[in-house]
Jmol script that loads the backbone (N, CA, C; Angstrom):
load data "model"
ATOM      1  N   UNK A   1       0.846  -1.169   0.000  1.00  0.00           N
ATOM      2  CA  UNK A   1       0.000   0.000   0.000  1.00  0.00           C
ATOM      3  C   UNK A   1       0.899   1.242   0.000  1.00  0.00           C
ATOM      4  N   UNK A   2       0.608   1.949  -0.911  1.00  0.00           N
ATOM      5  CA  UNK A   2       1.358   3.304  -0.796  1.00  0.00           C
ATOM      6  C   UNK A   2       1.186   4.006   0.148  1.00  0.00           C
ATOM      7  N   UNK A   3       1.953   5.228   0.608  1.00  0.00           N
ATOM      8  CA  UNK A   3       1.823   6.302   1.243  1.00  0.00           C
ATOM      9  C   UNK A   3       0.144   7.026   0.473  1.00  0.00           C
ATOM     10  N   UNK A   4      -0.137   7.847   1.340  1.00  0.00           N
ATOM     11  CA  UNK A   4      -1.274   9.124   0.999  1.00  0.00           C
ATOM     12  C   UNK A   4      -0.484  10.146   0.944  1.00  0.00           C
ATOM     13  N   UNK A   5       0.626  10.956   1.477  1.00  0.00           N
ATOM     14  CA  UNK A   5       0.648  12.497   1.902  1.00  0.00           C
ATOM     15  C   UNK A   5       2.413  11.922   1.505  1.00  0.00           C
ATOM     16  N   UNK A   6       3.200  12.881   2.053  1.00  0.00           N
ATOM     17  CA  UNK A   6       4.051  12.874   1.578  1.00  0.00           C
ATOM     18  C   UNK A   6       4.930  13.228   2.973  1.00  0.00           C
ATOM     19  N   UNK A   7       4.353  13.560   4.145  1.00  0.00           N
ATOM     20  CA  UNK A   7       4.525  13.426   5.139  1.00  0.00           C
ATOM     21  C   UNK A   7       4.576  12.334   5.643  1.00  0.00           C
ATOM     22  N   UNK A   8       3.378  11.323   5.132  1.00  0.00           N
ATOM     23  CA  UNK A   8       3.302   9.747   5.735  1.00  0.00           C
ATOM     24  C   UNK A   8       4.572   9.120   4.904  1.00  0.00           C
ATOM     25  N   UNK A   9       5.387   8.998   4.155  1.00  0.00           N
ATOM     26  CA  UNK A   9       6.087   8.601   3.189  1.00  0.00           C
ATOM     27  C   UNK A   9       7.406   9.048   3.987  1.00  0.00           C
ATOM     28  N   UNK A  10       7.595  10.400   4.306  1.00  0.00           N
ATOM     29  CA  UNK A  10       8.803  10.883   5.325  1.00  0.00           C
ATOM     30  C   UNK A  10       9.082  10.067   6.829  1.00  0.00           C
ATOM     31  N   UNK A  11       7.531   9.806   7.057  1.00  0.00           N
ATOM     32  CA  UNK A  11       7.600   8.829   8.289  1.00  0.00           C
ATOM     33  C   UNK A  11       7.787   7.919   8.323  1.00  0.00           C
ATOM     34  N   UNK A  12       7.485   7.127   7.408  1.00  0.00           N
ATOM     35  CA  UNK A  12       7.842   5.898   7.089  1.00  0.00           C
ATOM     36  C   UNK A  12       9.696   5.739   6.551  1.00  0.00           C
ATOM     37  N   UNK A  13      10.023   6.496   5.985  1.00  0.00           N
ATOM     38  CA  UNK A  13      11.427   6.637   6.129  1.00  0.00           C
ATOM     39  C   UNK A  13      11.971   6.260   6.818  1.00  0.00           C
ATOM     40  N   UNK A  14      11.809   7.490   8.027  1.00  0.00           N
ATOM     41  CA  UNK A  14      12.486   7.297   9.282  1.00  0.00           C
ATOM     42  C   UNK A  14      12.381   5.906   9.843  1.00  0.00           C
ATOM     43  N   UNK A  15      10.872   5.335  10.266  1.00  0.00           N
ATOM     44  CA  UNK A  15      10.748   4.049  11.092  1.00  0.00           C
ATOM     45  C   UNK A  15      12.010   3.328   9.991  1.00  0.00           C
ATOM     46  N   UNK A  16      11.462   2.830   8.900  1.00  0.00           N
ATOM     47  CA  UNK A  16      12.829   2.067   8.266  1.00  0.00           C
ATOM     48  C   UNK A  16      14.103   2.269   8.639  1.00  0.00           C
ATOM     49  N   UNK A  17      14.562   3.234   8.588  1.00  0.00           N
ATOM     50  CA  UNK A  17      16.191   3.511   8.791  1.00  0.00           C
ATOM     51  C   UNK A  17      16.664   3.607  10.305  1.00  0.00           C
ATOM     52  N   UNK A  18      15.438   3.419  11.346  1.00  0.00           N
ATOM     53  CA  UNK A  18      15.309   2.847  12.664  1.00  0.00           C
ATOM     54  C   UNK A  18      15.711   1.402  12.435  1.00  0.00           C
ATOM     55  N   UNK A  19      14.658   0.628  12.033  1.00  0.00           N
ATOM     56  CA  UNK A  19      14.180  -0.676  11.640  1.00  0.00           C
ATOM     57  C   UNK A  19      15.318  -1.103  11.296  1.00  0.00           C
ATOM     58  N   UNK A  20      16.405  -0.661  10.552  1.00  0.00           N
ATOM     59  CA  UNK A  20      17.953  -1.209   9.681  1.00  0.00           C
ATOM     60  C   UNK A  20      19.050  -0.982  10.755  1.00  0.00           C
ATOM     61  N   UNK A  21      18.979  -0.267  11.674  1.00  0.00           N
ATOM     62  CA  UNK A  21      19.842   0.141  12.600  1.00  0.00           C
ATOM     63  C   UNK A  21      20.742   1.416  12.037  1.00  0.00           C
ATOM     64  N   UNK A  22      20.132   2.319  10.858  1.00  0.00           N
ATOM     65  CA  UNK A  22      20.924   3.339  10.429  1.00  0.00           C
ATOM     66  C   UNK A  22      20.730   4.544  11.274  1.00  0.00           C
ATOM     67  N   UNK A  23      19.792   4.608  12.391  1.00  0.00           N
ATOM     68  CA  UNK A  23      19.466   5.623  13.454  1.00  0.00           C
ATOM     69  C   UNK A  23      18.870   4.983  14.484  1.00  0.00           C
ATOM     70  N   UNK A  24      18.852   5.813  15.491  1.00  0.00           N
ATOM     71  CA  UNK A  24      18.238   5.168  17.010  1.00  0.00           C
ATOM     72  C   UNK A  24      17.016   5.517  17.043  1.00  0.00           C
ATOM     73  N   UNK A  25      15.933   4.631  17.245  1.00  0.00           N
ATOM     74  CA  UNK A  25      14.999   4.173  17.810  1.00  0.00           C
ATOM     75  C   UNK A  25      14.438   5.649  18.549  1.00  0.00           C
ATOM     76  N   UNK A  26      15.153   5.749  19.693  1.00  0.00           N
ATOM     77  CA  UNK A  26      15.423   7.303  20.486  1.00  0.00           C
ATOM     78  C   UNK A  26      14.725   8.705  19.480  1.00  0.00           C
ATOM     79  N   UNK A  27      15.622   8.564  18.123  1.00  0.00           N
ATOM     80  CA  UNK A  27      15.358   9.736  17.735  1.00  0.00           C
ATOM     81  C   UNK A  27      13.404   9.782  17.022  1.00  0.00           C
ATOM     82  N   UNK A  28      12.681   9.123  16.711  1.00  0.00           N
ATOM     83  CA  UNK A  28      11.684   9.049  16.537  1.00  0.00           C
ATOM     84  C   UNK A  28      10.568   9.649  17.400  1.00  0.00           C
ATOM     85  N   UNK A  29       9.764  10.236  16.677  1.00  0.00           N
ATOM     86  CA  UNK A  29       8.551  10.586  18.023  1.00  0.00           C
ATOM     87  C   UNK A  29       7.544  10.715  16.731  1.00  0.00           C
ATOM     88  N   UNK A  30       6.344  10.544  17.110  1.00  0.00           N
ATOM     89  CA  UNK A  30       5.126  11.037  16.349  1.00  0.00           C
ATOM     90  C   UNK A  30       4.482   9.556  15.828  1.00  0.00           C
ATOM     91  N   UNK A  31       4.246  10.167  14.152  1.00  0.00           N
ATOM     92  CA  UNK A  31       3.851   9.097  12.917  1.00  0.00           C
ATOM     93  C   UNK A  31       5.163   8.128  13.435  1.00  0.00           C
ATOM     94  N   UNK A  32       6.037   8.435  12.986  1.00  0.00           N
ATOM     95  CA  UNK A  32       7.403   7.587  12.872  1.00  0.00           C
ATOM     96  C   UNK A  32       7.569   6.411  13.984  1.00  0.00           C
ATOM     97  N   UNK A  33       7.244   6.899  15.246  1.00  0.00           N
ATOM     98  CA  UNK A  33       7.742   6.234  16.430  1.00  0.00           C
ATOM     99  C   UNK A  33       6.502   4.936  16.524  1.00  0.00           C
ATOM    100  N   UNK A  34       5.024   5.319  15.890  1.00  0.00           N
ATOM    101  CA  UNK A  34       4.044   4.378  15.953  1.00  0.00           C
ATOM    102  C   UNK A  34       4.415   3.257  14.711  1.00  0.00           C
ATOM    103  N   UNK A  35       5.337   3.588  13.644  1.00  0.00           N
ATOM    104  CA  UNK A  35       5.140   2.791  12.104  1.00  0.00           C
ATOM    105  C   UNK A  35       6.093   1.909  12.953  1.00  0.00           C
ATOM    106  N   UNK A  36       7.348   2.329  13.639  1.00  0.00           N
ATOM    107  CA  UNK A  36       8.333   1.820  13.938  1.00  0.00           C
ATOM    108  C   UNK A  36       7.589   0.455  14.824  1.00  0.00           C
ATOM    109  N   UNK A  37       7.230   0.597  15.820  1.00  0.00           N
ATOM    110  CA  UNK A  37       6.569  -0.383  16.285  1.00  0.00           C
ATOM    111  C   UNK A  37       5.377  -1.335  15.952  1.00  0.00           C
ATOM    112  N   UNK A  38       4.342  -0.912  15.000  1.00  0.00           N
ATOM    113  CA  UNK A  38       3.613  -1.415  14.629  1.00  0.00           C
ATOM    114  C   UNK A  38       3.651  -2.244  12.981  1.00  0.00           C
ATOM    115  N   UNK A  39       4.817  -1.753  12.261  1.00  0.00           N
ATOM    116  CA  UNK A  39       4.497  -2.399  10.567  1.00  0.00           C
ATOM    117  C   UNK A  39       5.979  -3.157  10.779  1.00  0.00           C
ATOM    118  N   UNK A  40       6.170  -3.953   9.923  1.00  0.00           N
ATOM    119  CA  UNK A  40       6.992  -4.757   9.092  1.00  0.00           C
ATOM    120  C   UNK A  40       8.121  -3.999   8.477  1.00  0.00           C
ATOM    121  N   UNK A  41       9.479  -4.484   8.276  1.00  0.00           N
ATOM    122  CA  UNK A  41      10.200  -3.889   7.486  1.00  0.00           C
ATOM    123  C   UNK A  41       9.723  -3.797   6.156  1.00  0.00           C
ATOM    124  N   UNK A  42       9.085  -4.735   5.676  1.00  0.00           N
ATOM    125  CA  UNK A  42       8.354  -5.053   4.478  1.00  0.00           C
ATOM    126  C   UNK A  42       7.563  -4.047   3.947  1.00  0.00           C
ATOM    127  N   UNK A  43       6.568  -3.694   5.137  1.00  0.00           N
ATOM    128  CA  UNK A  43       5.386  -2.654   4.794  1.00  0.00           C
ATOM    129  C   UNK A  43       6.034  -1.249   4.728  1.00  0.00           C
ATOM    130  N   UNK A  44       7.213  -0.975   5.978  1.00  0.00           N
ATOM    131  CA  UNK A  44       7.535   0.369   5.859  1.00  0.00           C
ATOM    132  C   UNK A  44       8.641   0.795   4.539  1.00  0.00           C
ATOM    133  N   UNK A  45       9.172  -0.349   3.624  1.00  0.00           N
ATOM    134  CA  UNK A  45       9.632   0.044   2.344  1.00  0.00           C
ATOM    135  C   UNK A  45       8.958   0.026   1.520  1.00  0.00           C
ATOM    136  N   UNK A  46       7.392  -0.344   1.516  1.00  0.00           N
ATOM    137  CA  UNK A  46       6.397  -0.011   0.656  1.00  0.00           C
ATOM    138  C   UNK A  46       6.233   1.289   0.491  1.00  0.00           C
ATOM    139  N   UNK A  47       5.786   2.186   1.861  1.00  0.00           N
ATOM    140  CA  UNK A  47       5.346   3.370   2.011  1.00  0.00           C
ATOM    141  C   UNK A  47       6.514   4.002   1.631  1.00  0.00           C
ATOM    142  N   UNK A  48       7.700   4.025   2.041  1.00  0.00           N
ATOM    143  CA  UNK A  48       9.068   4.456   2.112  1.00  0.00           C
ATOM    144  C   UNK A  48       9.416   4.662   0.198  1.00  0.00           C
ATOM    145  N   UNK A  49       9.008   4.022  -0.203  1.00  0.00           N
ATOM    146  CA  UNK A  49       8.984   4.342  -1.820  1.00  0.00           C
ATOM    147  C   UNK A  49       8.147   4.370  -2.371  1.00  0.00           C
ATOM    148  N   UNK A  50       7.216   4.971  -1.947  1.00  0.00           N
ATOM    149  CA  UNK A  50       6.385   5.804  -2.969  1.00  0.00           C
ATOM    150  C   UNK A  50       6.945   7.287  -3.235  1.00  0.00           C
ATOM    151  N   UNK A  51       6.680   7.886  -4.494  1.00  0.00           N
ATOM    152  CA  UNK A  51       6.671   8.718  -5.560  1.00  0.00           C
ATOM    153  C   UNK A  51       6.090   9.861  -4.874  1.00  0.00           C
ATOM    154  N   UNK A  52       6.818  10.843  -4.533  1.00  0.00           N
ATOM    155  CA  UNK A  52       6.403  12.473  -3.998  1.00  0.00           C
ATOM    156  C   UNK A  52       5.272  12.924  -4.430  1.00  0.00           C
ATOM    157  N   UNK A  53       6.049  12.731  -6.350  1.00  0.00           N
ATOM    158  CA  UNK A  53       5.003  14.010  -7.098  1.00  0.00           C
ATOM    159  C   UNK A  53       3.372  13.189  -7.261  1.00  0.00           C
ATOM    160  N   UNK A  54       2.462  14.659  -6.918  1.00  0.00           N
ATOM    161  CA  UNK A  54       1.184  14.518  -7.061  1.00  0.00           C
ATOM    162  C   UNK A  54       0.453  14.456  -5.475  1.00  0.00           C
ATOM    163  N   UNK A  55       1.342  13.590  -4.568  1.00  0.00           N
ATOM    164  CA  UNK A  55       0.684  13.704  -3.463  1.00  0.00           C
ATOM    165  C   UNK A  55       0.716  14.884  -2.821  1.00  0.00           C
ATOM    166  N   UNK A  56      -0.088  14.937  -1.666  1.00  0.00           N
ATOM    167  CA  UNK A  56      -0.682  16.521  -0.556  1.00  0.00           C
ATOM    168  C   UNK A  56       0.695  16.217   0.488  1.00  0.00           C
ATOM    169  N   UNK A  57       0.775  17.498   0.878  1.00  0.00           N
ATOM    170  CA  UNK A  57       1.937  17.817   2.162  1.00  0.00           C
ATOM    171  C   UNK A  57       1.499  16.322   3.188  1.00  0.00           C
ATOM    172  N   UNK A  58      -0.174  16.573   3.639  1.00  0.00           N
ATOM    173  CA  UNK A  58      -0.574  15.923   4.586  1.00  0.00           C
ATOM    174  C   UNK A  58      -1.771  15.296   4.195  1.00  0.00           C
ATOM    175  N   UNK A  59      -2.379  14.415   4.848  1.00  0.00           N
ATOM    176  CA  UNK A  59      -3.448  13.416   4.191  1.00  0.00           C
ATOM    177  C   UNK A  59      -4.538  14.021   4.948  1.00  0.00           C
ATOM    178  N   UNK A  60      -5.652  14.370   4.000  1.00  0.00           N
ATOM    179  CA  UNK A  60      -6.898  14.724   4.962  1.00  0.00           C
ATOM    180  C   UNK A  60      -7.308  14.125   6.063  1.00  0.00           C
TER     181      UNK A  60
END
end "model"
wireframe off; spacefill off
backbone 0.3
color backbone group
């Protein structure tokens, strides 16, 4: 499933590069700190690559 917003796509970033051990866990708070604990490495490189253009800053 793709991202909606392009914010959710930034968050999902982060949890991943948590998830890989390329940053601490620590630095997360918000969207990020819930994907981190709740999705799959699997699911958060789904969201994690989706395509900027066309989507909204933020998801209604």
């Amino acid at each position: 499933m793709p991202a909606k917003s392009k914010a959710q796509q930034r968050a999902a970033g982060a949890a991943l590069a948590a998830k890989r051990g390329e940053t601490s866990k620590s630095d997360l708070y918000g969207a990020a700190r819930e994907m981190y604990d709740t999705m799959t490495e699997e699911e958060l490189e789904d969201y994690a690559a989706t395509d900027h253009d066309g989507l909204p800053e933020k998801k209604d």
